[in-house]
C-alpha positions as CSV (number, residue, x, y, z in Angstrom):
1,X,-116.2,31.1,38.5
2,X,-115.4,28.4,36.5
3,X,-117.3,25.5,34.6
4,X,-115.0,22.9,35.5
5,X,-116.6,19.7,37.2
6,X,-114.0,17.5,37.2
7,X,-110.2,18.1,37.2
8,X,-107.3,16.0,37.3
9,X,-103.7,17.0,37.7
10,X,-100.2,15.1,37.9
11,X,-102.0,12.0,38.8
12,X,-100.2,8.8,39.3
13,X,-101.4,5.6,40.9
14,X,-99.7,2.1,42.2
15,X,-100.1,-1.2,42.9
16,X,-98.0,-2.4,45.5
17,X,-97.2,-5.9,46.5
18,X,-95.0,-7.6,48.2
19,X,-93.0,-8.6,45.4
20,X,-93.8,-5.7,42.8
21,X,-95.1,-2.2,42.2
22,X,-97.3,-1.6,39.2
23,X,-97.0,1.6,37.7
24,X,-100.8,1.8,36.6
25,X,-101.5,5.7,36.1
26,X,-98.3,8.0,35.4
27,X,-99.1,11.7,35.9
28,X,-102.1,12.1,33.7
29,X,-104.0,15.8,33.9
30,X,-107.3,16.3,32.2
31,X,-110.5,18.3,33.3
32,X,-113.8,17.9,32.2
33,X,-117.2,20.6,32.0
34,X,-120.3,20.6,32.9
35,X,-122.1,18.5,30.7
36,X,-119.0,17.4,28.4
37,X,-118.8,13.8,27.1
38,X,-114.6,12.8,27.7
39,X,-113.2,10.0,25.7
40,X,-110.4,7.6,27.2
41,X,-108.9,5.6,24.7
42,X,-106.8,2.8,24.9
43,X,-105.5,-0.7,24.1
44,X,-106.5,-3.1,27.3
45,X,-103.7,-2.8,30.7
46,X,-103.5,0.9,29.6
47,X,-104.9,2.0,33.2
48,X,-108.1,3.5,31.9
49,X,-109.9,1.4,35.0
50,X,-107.8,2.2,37.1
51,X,-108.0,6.3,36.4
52,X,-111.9,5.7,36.7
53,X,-111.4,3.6,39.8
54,X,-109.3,6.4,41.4
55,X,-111.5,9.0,40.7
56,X,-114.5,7.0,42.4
57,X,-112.0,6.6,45.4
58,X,-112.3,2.5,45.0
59,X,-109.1,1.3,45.0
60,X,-108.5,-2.0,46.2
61,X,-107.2,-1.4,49.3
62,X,-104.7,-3.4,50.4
63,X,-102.5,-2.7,47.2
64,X,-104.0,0.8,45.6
65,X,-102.7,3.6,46.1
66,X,-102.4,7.1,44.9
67,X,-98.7,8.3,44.9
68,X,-99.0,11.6,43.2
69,X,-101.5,14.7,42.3
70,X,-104.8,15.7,42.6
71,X,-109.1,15.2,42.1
72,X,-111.1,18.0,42.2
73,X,-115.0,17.2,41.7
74,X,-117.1,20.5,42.2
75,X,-114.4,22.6,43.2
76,X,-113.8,20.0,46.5
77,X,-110.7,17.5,46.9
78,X,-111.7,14.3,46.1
79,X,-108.7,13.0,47.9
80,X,-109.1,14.7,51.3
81,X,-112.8,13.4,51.9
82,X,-113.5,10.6,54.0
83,X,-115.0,7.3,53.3
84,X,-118.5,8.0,54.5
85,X,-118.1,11.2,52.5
86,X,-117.3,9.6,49.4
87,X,-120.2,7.4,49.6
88,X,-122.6,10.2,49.9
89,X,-121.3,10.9,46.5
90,X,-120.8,7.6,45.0
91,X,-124.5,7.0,43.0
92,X,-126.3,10.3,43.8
93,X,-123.2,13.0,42.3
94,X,-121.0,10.5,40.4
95,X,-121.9,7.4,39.0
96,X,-120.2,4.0,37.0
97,X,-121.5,1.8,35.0
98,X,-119.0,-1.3,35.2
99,X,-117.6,-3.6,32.3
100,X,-119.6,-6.8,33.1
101,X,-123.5,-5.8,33.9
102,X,-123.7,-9.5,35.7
103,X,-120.8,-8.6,38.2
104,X,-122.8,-5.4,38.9
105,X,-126.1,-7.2,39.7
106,X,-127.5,-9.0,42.6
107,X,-129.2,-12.5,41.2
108,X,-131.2,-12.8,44.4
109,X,-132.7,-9.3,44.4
110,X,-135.3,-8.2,41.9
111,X,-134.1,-5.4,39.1
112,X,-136.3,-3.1,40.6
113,X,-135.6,-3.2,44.4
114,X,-131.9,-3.3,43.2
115,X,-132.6,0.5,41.5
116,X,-134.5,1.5,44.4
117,X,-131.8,0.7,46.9
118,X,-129.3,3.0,45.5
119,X,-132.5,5.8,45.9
120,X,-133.1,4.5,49.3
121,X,-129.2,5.1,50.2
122,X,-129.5,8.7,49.2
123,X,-132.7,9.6,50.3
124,X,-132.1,13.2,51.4
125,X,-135.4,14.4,50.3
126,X,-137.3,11.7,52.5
127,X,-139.0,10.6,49.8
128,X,-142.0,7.9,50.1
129,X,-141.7,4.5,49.1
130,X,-144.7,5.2,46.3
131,X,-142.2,7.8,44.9
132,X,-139.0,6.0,44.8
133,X,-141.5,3.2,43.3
134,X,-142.7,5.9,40.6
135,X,-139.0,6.9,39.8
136,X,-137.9,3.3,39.2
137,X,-140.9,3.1,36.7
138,X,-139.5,6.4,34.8
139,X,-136.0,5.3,34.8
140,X,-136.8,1.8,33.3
141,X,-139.3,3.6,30.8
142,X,-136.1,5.9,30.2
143,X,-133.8,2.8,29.2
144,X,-136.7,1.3,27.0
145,X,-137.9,-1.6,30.2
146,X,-141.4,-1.9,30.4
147,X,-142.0,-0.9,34.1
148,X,-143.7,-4.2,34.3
149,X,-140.6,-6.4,34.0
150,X,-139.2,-4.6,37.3
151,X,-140.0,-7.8,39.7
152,X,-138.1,-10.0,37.3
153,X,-134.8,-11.2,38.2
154,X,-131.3,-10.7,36.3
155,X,-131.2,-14.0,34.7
156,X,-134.4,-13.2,32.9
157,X,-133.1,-10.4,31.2
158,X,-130.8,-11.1,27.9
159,X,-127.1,-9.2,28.1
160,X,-128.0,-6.3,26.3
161,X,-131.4,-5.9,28.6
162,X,-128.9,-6.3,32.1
163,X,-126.7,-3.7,30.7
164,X,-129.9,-1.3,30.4
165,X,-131.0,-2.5,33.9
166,X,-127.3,-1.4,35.3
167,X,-127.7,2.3,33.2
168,X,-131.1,2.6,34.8
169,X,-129.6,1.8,37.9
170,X,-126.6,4.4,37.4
171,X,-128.6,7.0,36.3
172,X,-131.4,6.5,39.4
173,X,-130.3,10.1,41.1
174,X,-129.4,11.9,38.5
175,X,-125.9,12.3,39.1
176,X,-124.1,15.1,37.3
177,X,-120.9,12.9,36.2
178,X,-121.2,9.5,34.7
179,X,-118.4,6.8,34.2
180,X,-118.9,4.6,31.4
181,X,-116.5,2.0,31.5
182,X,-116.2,-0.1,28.3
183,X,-120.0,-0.4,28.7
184,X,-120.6,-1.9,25.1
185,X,-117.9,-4.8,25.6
186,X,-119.6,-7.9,26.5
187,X,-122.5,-7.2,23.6
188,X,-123.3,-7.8,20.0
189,X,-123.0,-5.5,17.4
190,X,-126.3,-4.4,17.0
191,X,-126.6,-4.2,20.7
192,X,-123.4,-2.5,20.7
193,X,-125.3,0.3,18.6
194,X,-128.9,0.7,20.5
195,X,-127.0,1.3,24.0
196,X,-124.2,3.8,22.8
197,X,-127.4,5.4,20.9
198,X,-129.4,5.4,24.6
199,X,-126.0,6.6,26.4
200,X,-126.3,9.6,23.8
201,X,-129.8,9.8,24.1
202,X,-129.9,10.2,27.8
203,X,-127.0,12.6,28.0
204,X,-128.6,14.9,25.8
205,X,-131.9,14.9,27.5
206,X,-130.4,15.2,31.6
207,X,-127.5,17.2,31.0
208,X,-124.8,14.7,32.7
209,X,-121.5,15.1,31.8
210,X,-119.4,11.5,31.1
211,X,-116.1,9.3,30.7
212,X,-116.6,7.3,28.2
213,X,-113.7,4.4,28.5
214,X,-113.2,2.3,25.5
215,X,-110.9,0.6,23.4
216,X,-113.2,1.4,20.5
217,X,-112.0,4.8,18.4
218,X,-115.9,4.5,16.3
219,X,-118.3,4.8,19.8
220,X,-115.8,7.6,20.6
221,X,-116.4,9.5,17.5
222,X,-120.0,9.1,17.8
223,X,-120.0,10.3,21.7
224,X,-117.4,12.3,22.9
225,X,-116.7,15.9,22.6
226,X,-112.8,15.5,24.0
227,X,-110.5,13.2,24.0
228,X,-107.5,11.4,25.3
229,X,-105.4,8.4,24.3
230,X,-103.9,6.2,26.8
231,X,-100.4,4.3,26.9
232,X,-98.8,2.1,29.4
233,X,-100.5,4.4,32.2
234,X,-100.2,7.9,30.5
235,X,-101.8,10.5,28.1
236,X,-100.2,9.9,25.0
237,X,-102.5,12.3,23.2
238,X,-105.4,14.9,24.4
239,X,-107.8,17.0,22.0
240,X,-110.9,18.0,21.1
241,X,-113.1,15.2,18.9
242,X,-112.2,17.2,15.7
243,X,-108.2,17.2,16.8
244,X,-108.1,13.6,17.0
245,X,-110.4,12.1,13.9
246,X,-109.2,15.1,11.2
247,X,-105.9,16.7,12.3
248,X,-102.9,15.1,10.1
249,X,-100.6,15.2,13.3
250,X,-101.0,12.2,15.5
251,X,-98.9,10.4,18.3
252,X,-97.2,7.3,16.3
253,X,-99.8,5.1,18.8
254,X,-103.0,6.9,17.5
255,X,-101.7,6.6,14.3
256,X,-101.4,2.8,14.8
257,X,-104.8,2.4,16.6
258,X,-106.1,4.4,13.6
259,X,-104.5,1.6,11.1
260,X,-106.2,-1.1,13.2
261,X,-109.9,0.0,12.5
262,X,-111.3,-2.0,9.3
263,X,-112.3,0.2,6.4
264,X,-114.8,-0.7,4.1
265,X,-113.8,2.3,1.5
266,X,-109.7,0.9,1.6
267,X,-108.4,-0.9,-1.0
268,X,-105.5,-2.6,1.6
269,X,-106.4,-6.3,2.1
270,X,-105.1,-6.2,5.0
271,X,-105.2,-4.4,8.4
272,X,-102.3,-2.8,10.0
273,X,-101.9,-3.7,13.1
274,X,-99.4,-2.4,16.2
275,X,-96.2,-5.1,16.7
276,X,-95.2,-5.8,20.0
277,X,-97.0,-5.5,23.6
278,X,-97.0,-2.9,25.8
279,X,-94.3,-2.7,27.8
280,X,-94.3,-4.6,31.7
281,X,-95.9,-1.9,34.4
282,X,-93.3,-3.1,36.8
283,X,-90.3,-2.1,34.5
284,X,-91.3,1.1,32.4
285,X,-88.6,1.9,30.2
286,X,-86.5,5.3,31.3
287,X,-87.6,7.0,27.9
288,X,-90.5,7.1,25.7
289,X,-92.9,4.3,26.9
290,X,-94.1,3.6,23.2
291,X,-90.6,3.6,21.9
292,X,-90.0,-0.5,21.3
293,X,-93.1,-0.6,19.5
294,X,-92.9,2.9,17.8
295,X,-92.1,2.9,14.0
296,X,-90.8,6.1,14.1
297,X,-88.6,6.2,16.8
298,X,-85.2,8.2,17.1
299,X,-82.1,7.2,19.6
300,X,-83.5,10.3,21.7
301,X,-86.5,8.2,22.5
302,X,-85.1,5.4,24.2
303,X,-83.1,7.9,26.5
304,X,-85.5,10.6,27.8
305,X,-89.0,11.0,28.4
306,X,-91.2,13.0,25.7
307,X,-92.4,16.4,26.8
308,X,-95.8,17.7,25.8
309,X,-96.6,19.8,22.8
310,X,-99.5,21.7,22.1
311,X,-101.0,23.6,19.3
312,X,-104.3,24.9,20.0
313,X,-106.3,22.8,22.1
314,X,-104.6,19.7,20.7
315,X,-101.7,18.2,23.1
316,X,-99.8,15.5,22.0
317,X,-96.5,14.0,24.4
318,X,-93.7,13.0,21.3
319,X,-89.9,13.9,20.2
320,X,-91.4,14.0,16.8
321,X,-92.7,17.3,17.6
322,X,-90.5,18.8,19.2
323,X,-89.5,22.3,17.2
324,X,-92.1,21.5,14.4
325,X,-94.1,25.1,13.5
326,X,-97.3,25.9,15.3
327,X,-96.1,23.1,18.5
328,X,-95.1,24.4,21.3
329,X,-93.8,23.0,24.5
330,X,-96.6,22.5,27.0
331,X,-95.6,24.4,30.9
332,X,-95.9,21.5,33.6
């Protein structure tokens, strides 16, 4: 039996048009466990929102579409269920919480018959309207809203309060899997600090395993127990928390996002940043995709495509390591 809840392989995703295919997710593989908190890391267009798209099945769908590999959630194909399948799951089994907490609230519906409707949708235990009532009043009270403010309206609440109203709202059922994507983006600092310390919060008290996607390497650290850094559409480096903030071997990109973070304690005056842009999704280039941005790069990697190397539970997809001791080549 295993304790896998979530498990990606191969995966790739496009968007086609009639002029152009985006390349948006190139044969990423990751799994997740019961009650694991998964970082995705990544500079913005690196298909993080796509992957978390995919997994929810909510392509757009005229142009989405998933060319390669597989989703298993509980053991089950993702990609073989049916729509009104997938929405039986959508809210009560696995849940998002979206960039922008306006775009993911109605203005014309009250906060609190907004988290009741998802409850009403996936009322398999025929509960009473008193009870659905009662568990709005405990998730607001877990999200630190006075039940009291549930008639208000989303304009009343400041964007820190809507981004608690849209938790409360995800976490309604008690899903076991929750997809957090970039949820601290459109707030402050100090904001910033009190959600990601709720996020925590909640996931130690329920159990529910997560994706954190962010661009932000410091509300990784603080959440996630694995890993994965994301390039032009692939996973340019997977490990544990520990492989990623303390080993001294790095992908040259996490070595660059790394140089980007400000550091109080340095005495450099200024920061480091990555030159170039990522490369066009419509026109990969045939080898490494980091390579016209990579410091280090070698004639090899402008011709073929890294393979992965692994040592331990630390997997990293670079030429650089190619024969170096305790790195071994990672079986497709």
């Amino acid at each position: 039996m295993t304790d896998k809840l979530l498990s990606i392989k191969n995966l790739s995703v496009q968007y086609k048009t009639d002029l152009e295919t985006v390349c948006a997710v190139n044969n990423i593989t990751f799994f997740l466990k019961k009650g694991e908190t998964f970082g995705l890391v990544g500079e913005t267009g690196a298909g993080k929102t796509t992957t978390a798209l995919t997994i929810m099945r909510l392509l757009p769908a005229e142009t989405g579409r998933i060319t390669e590999g597989s989703i298993e959630f509980t053991g089950k194909s993702m990609l073989d269920l049916t729509e009104p399948e997938m929405r039986s799951i959508r809210g009560e089994q696995i849940a998002m919480i979206f960039q922008d907490p306006m775009t993911s609230l109605n203005p014309v519906m009250s906060v609190g018959d907004q988290i009741a409707e998802a409850m009403e949708l996936h009322n398999k235990d025929n509960k009473t309207k008193e009870q659905i009532q009662a568990r709005v009043d405990e998730v607001l009270l877990m999200v630190g809203i006075p039940p009291s403010r549930k008639f208000e309206f989303p304009h009343q609440f400041s964007g820190g309060m809507k981004q608690r109203v849209v938790i409360a709202m995800a976490l309604a059922c008690e899903p076991v899997l929750l997809i957090a994507d970039e949820p601290t983006t459109a707030l402050d600092v100090t904001i910033q600090a009190q959600v990601i310390s709720m996020i925590r919060n909640l996931r130690d008290t329920l159990g529910t395993a997560m994706i954190m996607i962010t661009h932000d390497l410091g509300i990784v650290a603080q959440t996630c127990d694995n890993v994965a850094v994301m390039y032009a559409g692939e996973l340019v480096e997977v490990g544990t928390a520990t492989d990623i903030y303390t080993s001294r071997d790095h992908h040259p990109y996490t070595t660059g996002l790394f140089g980007s973070i400000p550091n109080l304690r340095s005495k450099a005056r200024r920061l480091t940043p990555i030159t170039g842009l990522m490369p066009d999704p419509t026109k990969l280039p045939p080898g490494c995709t980091f390579a016209p941005r990579c410091p280090k790069k070698m004639d090899v990697c402008e011709a073929e495509h890294p393979c992965a190397w692994r040592n331990g539970t630390h997997l990293i997809s670079c030429h650089l390591f190619a024969g170096r001791e305790n790195w071994r080549k990672e079986e497709a």
